[in-house]
PDB file of N, CA, C and O in Angstrom:
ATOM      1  N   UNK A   1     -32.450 -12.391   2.431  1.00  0.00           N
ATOM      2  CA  UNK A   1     -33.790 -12.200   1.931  1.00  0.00           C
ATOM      3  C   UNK A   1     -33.833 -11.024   0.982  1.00  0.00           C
ATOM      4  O   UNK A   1     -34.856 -10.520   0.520  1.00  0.00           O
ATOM      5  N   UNK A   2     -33.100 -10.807   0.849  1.00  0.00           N
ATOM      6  CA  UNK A   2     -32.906  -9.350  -0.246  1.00  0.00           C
ATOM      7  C   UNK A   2     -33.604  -9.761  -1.165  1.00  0.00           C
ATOM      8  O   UNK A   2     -34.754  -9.324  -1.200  1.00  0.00           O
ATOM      9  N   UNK A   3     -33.115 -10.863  -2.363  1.00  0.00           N
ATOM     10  CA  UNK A   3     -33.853 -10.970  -3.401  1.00  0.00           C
ATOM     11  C   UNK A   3     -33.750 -12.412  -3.541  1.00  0.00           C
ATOM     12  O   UNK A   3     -32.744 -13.062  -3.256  1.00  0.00           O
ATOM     13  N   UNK A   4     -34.960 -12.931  -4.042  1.00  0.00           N
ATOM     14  CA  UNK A   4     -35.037 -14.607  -4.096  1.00  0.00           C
ATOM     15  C   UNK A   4     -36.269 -14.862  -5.732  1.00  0.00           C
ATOM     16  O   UNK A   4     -36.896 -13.971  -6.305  1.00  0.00           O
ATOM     17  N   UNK A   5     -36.246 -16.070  -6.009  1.00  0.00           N
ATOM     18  CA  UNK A   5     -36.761 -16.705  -7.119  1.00  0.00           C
ATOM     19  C   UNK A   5     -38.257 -16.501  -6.429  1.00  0.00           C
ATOM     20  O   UNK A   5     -38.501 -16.172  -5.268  1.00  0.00           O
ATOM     21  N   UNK A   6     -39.280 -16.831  -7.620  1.00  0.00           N
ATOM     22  CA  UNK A   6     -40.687 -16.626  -6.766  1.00  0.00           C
ATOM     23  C   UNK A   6     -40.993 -17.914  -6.866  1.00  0.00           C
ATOM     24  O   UNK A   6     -40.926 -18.755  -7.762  1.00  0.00           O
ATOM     25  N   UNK A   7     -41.462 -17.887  -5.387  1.00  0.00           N
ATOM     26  CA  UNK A   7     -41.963 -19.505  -5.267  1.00  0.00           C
ATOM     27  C   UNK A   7     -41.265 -20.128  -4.191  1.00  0.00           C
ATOM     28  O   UNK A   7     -41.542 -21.172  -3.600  1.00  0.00           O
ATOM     29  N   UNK A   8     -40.140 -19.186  -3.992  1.00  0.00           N
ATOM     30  CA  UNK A   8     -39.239 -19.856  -3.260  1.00  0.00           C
ATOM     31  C   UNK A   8     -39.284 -19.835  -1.458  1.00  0.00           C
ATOM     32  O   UNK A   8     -38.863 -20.657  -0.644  1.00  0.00           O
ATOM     33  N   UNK A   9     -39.948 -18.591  -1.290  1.00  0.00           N
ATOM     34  CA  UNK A   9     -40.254 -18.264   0.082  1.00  0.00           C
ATOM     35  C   UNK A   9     -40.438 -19.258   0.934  1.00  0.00           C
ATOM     36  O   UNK A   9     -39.598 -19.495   1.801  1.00  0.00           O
ATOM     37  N   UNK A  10     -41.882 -20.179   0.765  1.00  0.00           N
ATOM     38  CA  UNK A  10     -42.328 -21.012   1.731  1.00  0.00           C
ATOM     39  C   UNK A  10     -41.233 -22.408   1.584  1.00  0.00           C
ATOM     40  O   UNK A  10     -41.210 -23.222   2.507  1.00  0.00           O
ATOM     41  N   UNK A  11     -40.445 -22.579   0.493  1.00  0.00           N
ATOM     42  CA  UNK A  11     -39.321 -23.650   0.922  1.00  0.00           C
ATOM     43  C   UNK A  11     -38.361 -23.225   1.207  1.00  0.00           C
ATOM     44  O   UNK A  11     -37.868 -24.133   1.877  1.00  0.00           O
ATOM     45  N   UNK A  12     -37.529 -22.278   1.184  1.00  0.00           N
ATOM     46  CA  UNK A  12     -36.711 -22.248   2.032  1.00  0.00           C
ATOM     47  C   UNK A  12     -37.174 -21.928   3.703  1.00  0.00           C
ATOM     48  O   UNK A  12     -36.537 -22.287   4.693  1.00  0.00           O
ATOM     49  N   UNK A  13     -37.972 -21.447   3.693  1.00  0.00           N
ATOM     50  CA  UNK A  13     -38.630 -21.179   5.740  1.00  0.00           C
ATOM     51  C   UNK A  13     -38.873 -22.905   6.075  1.00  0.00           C
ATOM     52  O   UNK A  13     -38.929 -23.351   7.222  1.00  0.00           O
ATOM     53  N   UNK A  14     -39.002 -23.755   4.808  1.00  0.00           N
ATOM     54  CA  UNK A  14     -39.093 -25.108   5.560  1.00  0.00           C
ATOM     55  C   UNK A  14     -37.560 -25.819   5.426  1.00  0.00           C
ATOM     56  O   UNK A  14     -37.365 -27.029   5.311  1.00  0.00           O
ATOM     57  N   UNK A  15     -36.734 -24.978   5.461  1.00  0.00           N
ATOM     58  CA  UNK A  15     -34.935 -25.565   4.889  1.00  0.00           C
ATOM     59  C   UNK A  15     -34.283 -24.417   6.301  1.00  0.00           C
ATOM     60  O   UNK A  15     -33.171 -24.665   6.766  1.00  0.00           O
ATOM     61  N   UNK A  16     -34.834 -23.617   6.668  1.00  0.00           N
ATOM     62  CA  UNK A  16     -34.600 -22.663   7.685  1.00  0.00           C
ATOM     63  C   UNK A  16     -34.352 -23.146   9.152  1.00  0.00           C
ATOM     64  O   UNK A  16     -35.476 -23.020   9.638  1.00  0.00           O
ATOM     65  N   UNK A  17     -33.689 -23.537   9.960  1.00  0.00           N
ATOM     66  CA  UNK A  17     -33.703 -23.709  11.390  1.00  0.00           C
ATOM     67  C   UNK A  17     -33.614 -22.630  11.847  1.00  0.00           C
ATOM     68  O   UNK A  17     -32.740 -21.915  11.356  1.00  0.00           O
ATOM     69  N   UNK A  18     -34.482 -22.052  12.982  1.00  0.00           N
ATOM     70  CA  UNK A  18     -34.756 -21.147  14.085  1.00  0.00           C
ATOM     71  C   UNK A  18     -34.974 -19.796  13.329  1.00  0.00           C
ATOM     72  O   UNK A  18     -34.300 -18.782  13.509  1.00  0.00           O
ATOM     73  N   UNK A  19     -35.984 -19.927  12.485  1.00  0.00           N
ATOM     74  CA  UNK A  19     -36.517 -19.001  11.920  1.00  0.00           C
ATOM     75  C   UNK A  19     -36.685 -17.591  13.299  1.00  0.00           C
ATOM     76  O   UNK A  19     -37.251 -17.811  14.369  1.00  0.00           O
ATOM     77  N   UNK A  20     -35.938 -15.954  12.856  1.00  0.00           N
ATOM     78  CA  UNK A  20     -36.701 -15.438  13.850  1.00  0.00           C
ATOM     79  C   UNK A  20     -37.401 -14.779  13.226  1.00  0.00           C
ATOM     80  O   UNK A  20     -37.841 -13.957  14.030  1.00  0.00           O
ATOM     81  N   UNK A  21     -38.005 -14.500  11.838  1.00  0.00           N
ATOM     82  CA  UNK A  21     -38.709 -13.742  11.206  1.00  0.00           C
ATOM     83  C   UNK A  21     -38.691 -14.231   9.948  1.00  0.00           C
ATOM     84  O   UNK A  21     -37.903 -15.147   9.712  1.00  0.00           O
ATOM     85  N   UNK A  22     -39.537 -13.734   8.908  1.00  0.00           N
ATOM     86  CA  UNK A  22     -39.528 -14.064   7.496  1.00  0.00           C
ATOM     87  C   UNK A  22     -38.381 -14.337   6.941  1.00  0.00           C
ATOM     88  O   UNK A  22     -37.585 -13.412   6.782  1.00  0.00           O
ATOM     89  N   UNK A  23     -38.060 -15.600   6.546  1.00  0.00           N
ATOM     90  CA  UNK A  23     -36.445 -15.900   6.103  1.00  0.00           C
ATOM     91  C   UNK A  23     -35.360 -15.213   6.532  1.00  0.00           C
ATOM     92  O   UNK A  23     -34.323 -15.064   5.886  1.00  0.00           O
ATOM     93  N   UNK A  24     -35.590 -14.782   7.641  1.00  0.00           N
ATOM     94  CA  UNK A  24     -34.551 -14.260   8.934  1.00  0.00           C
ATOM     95  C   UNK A  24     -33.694 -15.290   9.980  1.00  0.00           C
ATOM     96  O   UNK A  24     -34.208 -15.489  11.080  1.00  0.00           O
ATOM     97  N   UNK A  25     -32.539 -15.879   9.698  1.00  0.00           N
ATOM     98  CA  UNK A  25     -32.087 -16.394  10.228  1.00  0.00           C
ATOM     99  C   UNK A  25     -31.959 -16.201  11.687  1.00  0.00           C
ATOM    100  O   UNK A  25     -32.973 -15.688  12.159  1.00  0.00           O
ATOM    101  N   UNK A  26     -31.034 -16.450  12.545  1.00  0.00           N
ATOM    102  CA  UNK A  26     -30.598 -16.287  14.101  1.00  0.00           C
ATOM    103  C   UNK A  26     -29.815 -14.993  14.034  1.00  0.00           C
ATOM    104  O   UNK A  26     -29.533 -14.474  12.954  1.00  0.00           O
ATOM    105  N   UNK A  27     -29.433 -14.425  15.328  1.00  0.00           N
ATOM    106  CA  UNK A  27     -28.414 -13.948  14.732  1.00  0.00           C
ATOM    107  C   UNK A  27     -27.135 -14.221  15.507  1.00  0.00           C
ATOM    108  O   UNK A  27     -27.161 -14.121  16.733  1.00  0.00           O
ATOM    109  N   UNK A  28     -26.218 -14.499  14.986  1.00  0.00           N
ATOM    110  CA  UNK A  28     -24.624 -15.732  15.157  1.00  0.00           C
ATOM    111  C   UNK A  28     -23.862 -14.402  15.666  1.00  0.00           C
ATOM    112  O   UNK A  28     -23.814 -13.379  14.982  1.00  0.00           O
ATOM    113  N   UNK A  29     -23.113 -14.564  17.288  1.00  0.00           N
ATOM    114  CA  UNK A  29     -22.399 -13.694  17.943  1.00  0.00           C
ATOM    115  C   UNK A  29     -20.756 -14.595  17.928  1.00  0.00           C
ATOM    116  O   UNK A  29     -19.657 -14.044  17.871  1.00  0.00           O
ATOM    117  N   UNK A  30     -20.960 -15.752  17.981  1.00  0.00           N
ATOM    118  CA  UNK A  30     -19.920 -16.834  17.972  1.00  0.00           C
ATOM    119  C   UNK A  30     -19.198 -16.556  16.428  1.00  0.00           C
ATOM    120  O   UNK A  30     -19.863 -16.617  15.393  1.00  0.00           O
ATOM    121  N   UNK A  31     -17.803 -16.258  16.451  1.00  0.00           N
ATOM    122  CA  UNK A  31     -17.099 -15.982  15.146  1.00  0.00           C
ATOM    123  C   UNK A  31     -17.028 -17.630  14.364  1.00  0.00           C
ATOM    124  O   UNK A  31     -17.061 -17.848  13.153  1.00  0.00           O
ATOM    125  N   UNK A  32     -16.947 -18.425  15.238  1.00  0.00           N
ATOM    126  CA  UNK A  32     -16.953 -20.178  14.802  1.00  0.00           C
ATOM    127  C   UNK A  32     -18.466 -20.514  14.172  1.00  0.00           C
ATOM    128  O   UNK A  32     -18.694 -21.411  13.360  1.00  0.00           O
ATOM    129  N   UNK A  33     -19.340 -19.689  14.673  1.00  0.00           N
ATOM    130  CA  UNK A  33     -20.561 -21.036  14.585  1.00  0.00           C
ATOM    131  C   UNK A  33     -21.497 -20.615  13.176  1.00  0.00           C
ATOM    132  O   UNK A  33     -21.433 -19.502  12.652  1.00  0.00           O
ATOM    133  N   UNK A  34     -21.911 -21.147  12.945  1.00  0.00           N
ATOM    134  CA  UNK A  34     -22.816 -21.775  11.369  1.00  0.00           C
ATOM    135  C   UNK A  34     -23.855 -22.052  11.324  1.00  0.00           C
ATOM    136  O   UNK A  34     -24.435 -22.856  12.053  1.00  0.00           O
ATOM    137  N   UNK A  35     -24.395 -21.269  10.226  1.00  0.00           N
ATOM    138  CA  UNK A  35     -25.903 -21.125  10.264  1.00  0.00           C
ATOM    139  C   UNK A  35     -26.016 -22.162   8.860  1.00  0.00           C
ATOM    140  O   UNK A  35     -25.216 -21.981   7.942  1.00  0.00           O
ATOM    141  N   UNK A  36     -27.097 -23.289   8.763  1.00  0.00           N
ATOM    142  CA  UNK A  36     -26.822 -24.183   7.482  1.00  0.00           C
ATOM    143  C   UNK A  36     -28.733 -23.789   6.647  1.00  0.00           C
ATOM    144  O   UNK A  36     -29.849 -24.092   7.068  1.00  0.00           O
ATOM    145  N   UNK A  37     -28.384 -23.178   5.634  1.00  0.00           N
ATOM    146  CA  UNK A  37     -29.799 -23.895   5.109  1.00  0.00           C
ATOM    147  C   UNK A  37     -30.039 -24.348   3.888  1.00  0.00           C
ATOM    148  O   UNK A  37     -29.469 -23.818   2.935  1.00  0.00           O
ATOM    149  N   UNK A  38     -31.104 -25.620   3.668  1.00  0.00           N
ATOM    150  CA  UNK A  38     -31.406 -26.253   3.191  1.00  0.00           C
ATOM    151  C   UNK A  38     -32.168 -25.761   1.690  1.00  0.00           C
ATOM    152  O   UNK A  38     -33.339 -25.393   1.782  1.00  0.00           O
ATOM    153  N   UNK A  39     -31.658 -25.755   0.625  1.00  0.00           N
ATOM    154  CA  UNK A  39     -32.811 -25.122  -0.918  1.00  0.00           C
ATOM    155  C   UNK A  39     -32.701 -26.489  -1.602  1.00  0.00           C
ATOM    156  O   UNK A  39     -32.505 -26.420  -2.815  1.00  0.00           O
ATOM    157  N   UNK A  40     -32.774 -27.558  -1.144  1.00  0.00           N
ATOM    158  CA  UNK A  40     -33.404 -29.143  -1.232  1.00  0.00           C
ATOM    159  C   UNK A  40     -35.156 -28.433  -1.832  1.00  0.00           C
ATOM    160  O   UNK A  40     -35.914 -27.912  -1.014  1.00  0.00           O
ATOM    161  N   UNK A  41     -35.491 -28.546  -3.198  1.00  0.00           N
ATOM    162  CA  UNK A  41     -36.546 -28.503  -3.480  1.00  0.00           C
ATOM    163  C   UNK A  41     -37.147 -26.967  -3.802  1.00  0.00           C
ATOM    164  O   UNK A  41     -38.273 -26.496  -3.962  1.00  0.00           O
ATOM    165  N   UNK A  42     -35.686 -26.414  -3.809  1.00  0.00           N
ATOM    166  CA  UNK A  42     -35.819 -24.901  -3.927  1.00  0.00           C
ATOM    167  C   UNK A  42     -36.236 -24.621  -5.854  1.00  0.00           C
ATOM    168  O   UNK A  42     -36.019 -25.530  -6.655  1.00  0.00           O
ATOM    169  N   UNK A  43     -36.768 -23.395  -6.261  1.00  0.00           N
ATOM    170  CA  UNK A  43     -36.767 -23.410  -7.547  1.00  0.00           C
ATOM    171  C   UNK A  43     -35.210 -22.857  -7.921  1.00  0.00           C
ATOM    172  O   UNK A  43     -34.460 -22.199  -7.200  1.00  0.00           O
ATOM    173  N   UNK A  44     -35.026 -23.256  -9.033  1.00  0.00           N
ATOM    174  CA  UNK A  44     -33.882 -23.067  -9.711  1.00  0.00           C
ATOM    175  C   UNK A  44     -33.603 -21.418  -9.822  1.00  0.00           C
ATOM    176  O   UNK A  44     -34.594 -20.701  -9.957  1.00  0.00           O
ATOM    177  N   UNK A  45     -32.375 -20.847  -9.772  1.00  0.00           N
ATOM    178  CA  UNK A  45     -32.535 -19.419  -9.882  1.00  0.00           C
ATOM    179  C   UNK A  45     -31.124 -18.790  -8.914  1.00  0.00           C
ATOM    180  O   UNK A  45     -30.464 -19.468  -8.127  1.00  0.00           O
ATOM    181  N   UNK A  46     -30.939 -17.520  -9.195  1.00  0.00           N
ATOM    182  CA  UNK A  46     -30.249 -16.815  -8.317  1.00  0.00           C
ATOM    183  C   UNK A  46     -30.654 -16.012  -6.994  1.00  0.00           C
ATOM    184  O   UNK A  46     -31.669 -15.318  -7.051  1.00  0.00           O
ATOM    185  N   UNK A  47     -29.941 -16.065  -5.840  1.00  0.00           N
ATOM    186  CA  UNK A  47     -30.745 -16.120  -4.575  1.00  0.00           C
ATOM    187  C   UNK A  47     -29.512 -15.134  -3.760  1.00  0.00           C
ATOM    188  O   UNK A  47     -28.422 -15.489  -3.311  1.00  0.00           O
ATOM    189  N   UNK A  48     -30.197 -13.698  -3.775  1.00  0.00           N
ATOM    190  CA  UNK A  48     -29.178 -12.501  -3.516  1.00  0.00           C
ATOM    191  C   UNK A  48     -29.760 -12.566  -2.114  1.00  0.00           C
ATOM    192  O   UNK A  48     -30.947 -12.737  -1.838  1.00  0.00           O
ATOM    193  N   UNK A  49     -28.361 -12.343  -0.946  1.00  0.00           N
ATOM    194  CA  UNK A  49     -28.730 -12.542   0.276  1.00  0.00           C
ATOM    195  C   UNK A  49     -27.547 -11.573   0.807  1.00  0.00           C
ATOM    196  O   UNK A  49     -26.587 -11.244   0.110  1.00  0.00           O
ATOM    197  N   UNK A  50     -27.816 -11.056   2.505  1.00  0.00           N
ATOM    198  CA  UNK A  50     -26.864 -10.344   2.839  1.00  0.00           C
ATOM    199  C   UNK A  50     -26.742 -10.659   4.271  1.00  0.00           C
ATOM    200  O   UNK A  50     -27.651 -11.362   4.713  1.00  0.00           O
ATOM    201  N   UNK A  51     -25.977 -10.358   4.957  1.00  0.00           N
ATOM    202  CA  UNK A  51     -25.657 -10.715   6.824  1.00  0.00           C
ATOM    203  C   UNK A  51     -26.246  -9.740   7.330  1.00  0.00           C
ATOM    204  O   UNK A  51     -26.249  -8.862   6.467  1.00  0.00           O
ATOM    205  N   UNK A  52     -26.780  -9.364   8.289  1.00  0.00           N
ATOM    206  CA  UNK A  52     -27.466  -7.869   8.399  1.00  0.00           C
ATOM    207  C   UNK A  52     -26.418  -6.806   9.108  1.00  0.00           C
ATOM    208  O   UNK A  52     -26.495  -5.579   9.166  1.00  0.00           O
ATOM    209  N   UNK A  53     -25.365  -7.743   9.650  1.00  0.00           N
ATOM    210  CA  UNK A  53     -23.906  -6.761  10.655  1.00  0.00           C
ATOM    211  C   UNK A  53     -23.237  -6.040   9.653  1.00  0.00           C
ATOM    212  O   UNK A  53     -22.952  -4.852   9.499  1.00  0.00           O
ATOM    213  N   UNK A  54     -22.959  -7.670   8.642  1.00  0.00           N
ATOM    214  CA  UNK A  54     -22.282  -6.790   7.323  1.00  0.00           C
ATOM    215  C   UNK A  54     -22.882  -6.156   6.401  1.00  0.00           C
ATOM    216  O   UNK A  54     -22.297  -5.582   5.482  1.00  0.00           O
ATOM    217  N   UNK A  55     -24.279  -6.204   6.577  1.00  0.00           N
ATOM    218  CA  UNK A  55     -25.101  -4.771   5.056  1.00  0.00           C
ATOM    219  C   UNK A  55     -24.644  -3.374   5.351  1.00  0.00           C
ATOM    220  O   UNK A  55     -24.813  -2.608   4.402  1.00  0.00           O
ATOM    221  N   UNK A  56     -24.223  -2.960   6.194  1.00  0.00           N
ATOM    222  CA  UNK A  56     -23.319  -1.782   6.303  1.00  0.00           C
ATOM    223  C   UNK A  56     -22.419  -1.158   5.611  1.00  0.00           C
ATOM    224  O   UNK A  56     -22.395   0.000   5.193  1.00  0.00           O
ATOM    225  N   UNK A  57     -21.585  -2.120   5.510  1.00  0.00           N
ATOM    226  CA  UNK A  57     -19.910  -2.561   4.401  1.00  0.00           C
ATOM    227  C   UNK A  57     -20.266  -2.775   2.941  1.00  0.00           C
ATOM    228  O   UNK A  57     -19.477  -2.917   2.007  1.00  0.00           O
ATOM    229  N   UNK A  58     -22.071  -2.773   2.895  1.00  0.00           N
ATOM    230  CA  UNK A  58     -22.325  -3.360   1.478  1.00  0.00           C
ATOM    231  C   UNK A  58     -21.564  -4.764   0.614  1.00  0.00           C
ATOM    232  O   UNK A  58     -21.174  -4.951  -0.538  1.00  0.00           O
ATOM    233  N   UNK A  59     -21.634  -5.940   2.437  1.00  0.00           N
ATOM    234  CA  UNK A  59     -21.152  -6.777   1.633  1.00  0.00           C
ATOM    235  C   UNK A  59     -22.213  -8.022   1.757  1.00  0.00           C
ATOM    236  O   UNK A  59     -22.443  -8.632   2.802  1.00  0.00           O
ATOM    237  N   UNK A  60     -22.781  -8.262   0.545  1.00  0.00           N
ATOM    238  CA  UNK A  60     -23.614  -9.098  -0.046  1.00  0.00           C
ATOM    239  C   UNK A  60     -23.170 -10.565  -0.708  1.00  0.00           C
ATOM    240  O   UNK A  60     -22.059 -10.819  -1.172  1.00  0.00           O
ATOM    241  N   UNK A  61     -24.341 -11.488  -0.633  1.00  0.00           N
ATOM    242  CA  UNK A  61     -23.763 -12.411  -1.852  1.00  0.00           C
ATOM    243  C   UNK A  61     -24.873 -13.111  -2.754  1.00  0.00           C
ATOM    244  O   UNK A  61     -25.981 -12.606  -2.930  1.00  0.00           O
ATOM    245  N   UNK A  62     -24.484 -14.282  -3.290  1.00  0.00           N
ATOM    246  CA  UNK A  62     -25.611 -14.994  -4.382  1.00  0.00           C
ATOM    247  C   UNK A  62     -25.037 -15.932  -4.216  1.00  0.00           C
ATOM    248  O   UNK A  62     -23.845 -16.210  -4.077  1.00  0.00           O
ATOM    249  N   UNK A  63     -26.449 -16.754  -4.240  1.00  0.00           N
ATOM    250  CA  UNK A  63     -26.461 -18.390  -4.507  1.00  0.00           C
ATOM    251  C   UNK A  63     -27.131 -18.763  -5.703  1.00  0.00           C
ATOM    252  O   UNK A  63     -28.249 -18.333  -5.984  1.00  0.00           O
ATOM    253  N   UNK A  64     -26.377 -19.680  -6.535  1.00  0.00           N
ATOM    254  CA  UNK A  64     -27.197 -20.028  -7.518  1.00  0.00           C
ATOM    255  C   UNK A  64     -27.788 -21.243  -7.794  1.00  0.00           C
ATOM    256  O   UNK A  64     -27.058 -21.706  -8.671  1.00  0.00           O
ATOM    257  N   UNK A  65     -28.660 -22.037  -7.583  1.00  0.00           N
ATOM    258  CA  UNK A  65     -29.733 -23.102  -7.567  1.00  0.00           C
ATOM    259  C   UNK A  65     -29.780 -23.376  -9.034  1.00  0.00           C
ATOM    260  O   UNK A  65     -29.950 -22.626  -9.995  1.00  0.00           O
ATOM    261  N   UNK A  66     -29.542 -24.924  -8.915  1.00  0.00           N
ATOM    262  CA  UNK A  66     -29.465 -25.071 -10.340  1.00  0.00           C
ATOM    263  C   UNK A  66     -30.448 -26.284 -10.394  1.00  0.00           C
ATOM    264  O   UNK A  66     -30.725 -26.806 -11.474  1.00  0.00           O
TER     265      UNK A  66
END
């Protein structure tokens, strides 16, 4: 949720499974398991996001929606 396209908020929270907060995913203790979400209908754009264990390490990434 760091930084996202505008507009984009209320579709991805509907592309989101087990929302625990504002485009706040779960949070994954299992080194195997996978969090999937959906930007089916998302606006086009770059979509800066981070893990919250790893924002520490300052390690971040981007998705780009085309």
């Amino acid at each position: 949720k760091d930084k996202i396209p505008a507009g984009a908020s209320d579709v991805l929270a509907k592309g989101m499974p087990n929302l625990q907060q504002n485009l706040d995913g779960p949070f994954l203790t299992d080194s195997m398991a996978a969090y999937q979400v959906s930007f089916a209908g998302a606006p086009a754009g770059v979509y800066k996001i981070f893990c919250l264990p790893h924002a520490g390490f300052k390690m971040k990434g981007k998705i780009t929606v085309q």
